[in-house]
N, C-alpha and C positions, 0 to 999 in steps of 0.2 A: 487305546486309551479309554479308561473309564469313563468319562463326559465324552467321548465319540465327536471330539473337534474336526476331527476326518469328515464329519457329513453337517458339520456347521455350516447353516446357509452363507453366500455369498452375500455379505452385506449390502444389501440397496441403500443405504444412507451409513451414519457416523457410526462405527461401533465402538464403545469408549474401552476395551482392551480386546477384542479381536480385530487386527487387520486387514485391507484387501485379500492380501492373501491364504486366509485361514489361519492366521498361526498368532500367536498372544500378542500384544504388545510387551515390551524390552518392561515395565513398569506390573505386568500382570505374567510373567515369566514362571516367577517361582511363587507365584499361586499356584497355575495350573500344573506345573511341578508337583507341587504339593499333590495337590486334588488328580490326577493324576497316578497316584501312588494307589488309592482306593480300588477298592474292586468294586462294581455294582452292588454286590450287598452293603460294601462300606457306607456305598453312599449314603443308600436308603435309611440305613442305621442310622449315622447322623442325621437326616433330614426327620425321619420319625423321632430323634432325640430330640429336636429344636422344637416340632410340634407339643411335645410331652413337656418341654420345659416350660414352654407359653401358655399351655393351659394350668401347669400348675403353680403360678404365677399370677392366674388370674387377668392376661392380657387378652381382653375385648373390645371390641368397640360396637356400638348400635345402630344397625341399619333397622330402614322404615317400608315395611311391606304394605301394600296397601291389602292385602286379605287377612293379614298376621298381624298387624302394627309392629312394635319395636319389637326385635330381635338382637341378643348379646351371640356374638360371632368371635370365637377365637383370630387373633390377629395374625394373618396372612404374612407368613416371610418366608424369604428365599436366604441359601447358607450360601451362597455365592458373592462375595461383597463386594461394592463399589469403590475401584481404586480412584483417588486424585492425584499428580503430582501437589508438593507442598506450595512451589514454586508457582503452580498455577491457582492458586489457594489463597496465596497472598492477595496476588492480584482482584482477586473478587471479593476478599475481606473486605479493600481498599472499598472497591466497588458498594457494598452495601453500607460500611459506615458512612461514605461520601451521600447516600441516598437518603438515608435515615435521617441523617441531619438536616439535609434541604427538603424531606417531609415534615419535621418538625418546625421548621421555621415558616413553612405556608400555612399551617395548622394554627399555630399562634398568629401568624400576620391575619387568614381571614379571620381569627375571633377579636382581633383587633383594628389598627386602621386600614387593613385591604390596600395597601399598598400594591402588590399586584394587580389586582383589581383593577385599579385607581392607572396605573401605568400600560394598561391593556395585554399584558402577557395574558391572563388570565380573563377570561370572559365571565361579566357579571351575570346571564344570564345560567351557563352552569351553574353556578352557586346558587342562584334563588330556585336551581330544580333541582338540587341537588337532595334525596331523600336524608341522606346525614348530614345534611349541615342541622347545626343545634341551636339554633339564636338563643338559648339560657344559656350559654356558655358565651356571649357575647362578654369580653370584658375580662375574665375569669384571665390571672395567673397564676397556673400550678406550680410547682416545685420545680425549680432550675429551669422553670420556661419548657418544659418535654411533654407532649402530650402521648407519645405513642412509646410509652416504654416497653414494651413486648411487640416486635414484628416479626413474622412471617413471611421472605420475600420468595416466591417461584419461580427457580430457575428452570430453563431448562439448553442444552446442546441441540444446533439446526444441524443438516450437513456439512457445515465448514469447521464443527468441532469446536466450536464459539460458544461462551456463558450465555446466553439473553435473559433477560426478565423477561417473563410471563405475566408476573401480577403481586401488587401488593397488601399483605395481609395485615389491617393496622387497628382492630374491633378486639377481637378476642382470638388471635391466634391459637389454633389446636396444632398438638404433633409431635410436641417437644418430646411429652413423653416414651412415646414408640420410639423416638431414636436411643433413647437411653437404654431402656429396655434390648433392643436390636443390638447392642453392643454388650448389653450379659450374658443376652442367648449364645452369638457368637465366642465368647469367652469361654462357656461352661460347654460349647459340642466341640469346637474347633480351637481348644486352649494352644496348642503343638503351634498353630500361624502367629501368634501374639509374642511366640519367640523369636522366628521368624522374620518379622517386620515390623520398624519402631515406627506405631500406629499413632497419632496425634491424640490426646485422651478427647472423652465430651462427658464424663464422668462428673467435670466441676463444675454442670450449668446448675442446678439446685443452690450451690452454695452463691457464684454471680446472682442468680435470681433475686435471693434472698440479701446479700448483698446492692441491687441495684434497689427491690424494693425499699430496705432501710435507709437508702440517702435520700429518699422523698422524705422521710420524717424529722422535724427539728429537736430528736430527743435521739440518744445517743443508745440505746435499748429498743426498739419500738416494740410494738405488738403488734403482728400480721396476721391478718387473716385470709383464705381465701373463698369469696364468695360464690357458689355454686347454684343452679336454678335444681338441684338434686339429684337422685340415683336416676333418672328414668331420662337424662341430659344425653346423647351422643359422645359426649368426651367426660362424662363423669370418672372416668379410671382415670382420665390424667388429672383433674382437677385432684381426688384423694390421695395420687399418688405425689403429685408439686407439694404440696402441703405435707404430707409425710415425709418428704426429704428434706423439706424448711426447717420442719419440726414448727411450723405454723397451725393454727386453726384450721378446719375446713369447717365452714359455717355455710348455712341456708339464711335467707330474708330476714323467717321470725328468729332469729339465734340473735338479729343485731335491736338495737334501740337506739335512735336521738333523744339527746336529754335537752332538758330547758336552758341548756348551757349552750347548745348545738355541737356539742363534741357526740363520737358513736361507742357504745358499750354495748357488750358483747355479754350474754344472758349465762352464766355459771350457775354451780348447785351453789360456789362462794359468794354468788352477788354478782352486781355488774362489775367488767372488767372496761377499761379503755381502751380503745382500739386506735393505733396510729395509721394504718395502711391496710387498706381492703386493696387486694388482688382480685380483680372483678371477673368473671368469667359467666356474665349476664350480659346480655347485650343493652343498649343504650336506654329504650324505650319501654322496659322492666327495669331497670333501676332504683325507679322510685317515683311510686304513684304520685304523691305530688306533685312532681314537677313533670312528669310524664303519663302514662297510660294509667288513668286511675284506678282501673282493673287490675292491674297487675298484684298477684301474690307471691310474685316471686323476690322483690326488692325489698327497701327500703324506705319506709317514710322520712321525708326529711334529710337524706343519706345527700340530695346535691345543696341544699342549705349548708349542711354541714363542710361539705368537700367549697365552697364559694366560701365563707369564712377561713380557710385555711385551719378547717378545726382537724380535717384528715385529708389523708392526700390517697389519691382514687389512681390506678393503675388497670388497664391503659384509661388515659383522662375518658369522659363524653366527648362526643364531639368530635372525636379522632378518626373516625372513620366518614370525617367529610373528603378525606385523602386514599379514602378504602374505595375508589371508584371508577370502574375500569375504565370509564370515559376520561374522570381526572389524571388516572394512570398513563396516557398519551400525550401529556401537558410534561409529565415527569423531567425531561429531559431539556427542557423551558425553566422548570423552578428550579431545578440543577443551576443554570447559568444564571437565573435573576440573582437567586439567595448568595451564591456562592462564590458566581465568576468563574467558573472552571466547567470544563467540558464532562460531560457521563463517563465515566468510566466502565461500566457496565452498559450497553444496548438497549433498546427496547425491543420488542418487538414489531418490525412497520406494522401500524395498524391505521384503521380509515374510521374516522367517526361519523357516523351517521347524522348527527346534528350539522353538520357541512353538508348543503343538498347538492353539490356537486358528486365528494366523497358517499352519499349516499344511495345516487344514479349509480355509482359505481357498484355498489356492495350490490344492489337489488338486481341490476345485469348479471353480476359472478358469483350468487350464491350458491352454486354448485363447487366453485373451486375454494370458499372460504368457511372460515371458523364465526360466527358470528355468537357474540356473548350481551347477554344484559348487565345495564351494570354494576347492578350490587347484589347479585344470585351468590354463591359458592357453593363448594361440592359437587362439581359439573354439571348441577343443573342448571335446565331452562336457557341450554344455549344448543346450538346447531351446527352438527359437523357436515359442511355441504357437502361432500366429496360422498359421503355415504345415508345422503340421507334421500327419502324417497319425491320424487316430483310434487308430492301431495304437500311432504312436512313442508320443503322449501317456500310453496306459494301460502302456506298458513303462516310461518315468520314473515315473507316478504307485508303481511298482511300487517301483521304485529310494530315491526320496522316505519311502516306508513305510518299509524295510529299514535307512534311514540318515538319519533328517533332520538330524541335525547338517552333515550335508554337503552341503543343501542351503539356496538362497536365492532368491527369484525376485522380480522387479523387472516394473512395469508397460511393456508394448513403445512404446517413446519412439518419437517421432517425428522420428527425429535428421533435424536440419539436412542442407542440401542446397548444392552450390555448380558451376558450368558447367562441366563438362569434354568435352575434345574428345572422339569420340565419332565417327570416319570422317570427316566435315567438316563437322560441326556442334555444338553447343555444347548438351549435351544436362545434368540438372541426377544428380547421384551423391550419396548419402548419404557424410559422413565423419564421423571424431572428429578428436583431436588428442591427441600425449603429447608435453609440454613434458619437461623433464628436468632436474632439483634436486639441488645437489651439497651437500653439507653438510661441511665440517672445521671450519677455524678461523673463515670468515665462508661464507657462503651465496650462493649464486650461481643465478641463473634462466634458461634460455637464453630468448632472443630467440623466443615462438614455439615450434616443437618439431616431432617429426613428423607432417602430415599423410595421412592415412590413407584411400583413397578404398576402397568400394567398386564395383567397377567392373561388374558386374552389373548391368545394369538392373533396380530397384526392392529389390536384396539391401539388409541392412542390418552384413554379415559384411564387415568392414575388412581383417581378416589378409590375408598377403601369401599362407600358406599358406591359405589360402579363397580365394582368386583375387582380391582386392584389390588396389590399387596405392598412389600417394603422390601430393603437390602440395610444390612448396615453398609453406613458408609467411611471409607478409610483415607484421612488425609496422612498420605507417605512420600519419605521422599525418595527421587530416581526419575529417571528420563523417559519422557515415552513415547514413543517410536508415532 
């Protein structure tokens, strides 16, 4: 066999289409069928196609050197795709609209009476350390009451072959784009499977996007924009490229204006135009010097004036990422039952917060066996993979952990799933997760699936792109899997 599944390692944990005993699962059958048919040049041939397609496409993203600064780096992908049953698909759609919702409603309840709060599910002392909570958003109702209409949720597969959350993405999720992308590459090397197998699309999230953002507007037409900190941003290709598929603006800071009216106009060679809906992809505290970091040239004067009168409506709201908090992220399954009354659908991951000095004698005992994260880092930084880290790093966290435990939380080191990527010319098995992506306006939308996230390290279990990671498309299909 071409991929050489004859010398596929014996999985020590989940492998999501190779089983125990070396051979596909019933659901990845007539993949490797397929793939299989190739000869080693074949392969190579297609995977060099997929490379050549990405770079002329212009798919990068910007990692941060500390001798180099930013560097644009062709996007990392593997032609080996991620099967899902459908059947299993549903179930965790279920799972993340159920979640999305009872983030949304803790979001508005702390900007308003803290009824949590108030009723002790939720501890007041988090929320007054909480670095996102926004007290100018005290008060503020957005549009249909939603503050986090673009989410990002991390799954990932333990040994038992089970969804869990990882973490949720509720500021300015990035990613979307890659998966869209990761499904034309796959089209244009490996068109022959897409007959093959009827693959669930993810083709129509631009238009949802674009759709979710105009139910925030009370005009029947709006005008979107979407706001970017500029070309030298880490996810600048996705921001120009959401925006080219909207057929929306892609604006910078100086591109918008507040008029004496407090409505936002948008700076043309025609004059100013009206703007209903900035798609924000600036983080809270650049927004807009006035009401935040006065420094800041990246925002908008006046831009949360304007968004507090209901003169534009701001996506995702401020203040949304008082729920982006890994320590909040352990309550999750708490605000499920308060808001909702109904039990998680989706898992957490057990995790041990450090602000509990019980849970924290713990973590400080076992930080050789644990994952410990701060908690509003992303990108895998600034957190500790005990299992692999050296006597030195561990008593420099435990240090850190002392000085600050609200800021910390640590989680037992899973055994994430595993699935064949190519690998020189063979089909070797990579740790991944997955972030589906959750639109919330006027109805709710799930993409198909979402982005797969390989580490591509032998034996790492660090996904990021900036951690040397790469991607899979990912395929929701239907069929049984073994």
């Amino acid at each position: 066999m071409s991929l050489a599944l004859q010398d596929y390692p014996n999985p020590e944990c989940f492998d999501e289409l190779i089983d125990e005993h070396g051979m596909p699962r019933r659901i990845a059958r007539a993949l490797f069928d397929h793939l299989d048919g190739f000869s080693e040049t074949d392969l190579q041939e297609r995977k060099a196609a997929a490379e050549a397609e990405i770079l002329s496409m212009g798919i990068t993203f910007t990692v941060y050197c500390e001798n180099e600064g930013s560097i644009d780096r062709a996007w990392p992908f593997d032609i080996i795709p991620r099967l899902i049953r459908t059947e299993e698909w549903r179930s965790v759609e279920r799972g993340l609209k159920q979640r999305t919702r009872a983030l949304n409603l803790f979001i508005d309840d702390i900007y308003h009476a803290q009824h949590i709060v108030r009723d002790g599910v939720f501890p007041r002392d988090l929320l007054a350390d909480s670095r996102n909570f926004r007290p100018e958003c005290m008060g503020i109702d957005p549009p249909l009451g939603v503050w986090a209409h673009i989410c990002g949720t991390d799954l990932v597969k333990d040994k038992d072959g089970r969804f869990y959350v990882l973490e949720d993405n509720l500021r300015v999720p990035s990613g979307v784009s890659y998966m869209l992308e990761n499904r034309l590459v796959m089209k244009r090397v490996l068109p022959e499977l897409f007959e093959s197998y009827a693959i669930a699309p993810v083709d129509d999230y631009p238009a949802q996007l674009r759709q979710c953002l105009a139910s925030l507007a009370p005009v029947s037409n709006p005008q979107i924009v979407v706001l970017t900190p500029g070309i030298y941003n880490a996810a600048y290709f996705e921001h120009a490229y959401l925006a080219q598929q909207m057929g929306a603006e892609l604006v910078e800071g100086n591109d918008l204006v507040v008029g004496r009216d407090d409505c936002v106009y948008m700076r043309t060679i025609e004059g100013l135009h009206k703007v209903d809906v900035v798609y924000r992809r600036i983080d809270d505290l650049f927004l807009d010097p006035e009401a935040f970091n006065p420094a800041s040239v990246l925002g908008v004067p006046g831009l949360m004036r304007a968004w507090k009168k209901g003169k534009v409506a701001l996506a995702n709201a401020p203040g949304a990422g008082v729920a982006d908090d890994k320590v909040v992220y352990t309550y999750v399954p708490d605000i499920i039952r308060y808001y909702l009354n109904e039990d998680p659908i989706l898992p957490n991951v057990p995790s041990y917060r450090c602000v509990d000095p019980e849970a924290c004698r713990y973590v400080l005992d076992h930080l050789d066996c644990l994952v410990v994260k701060p908690a509003n880092e992303s990108g895998g930084y600034g957190m500790l993979i005990g299992p692999t880290a050296s006597p030195e790093e561990r008593a420099e966290f435990a240090e850190r952990i002392r000085r600050d435990p609200r800021n910390y939380m640590a989680q037992p080191m899973l055994t994430l799933s595993t699935a064949p990527t190519l690998v020189d010319h063979r089909a070797e098995p990579r740790h991944l997760d997955l972030r589906p992506f959750v639109l919330s306006g006027r109805d709710t939308y799930v993409t198909n699936g979402g982005l797969t996230r390989v580490a591509l390290k032998k034996g790492s279990t660090v996904v990021n792109s900036s951690q040397g990671g790469g991607s899979k498309d990912t395929w929701i299909i239907d069929g049984k899997g073994a």
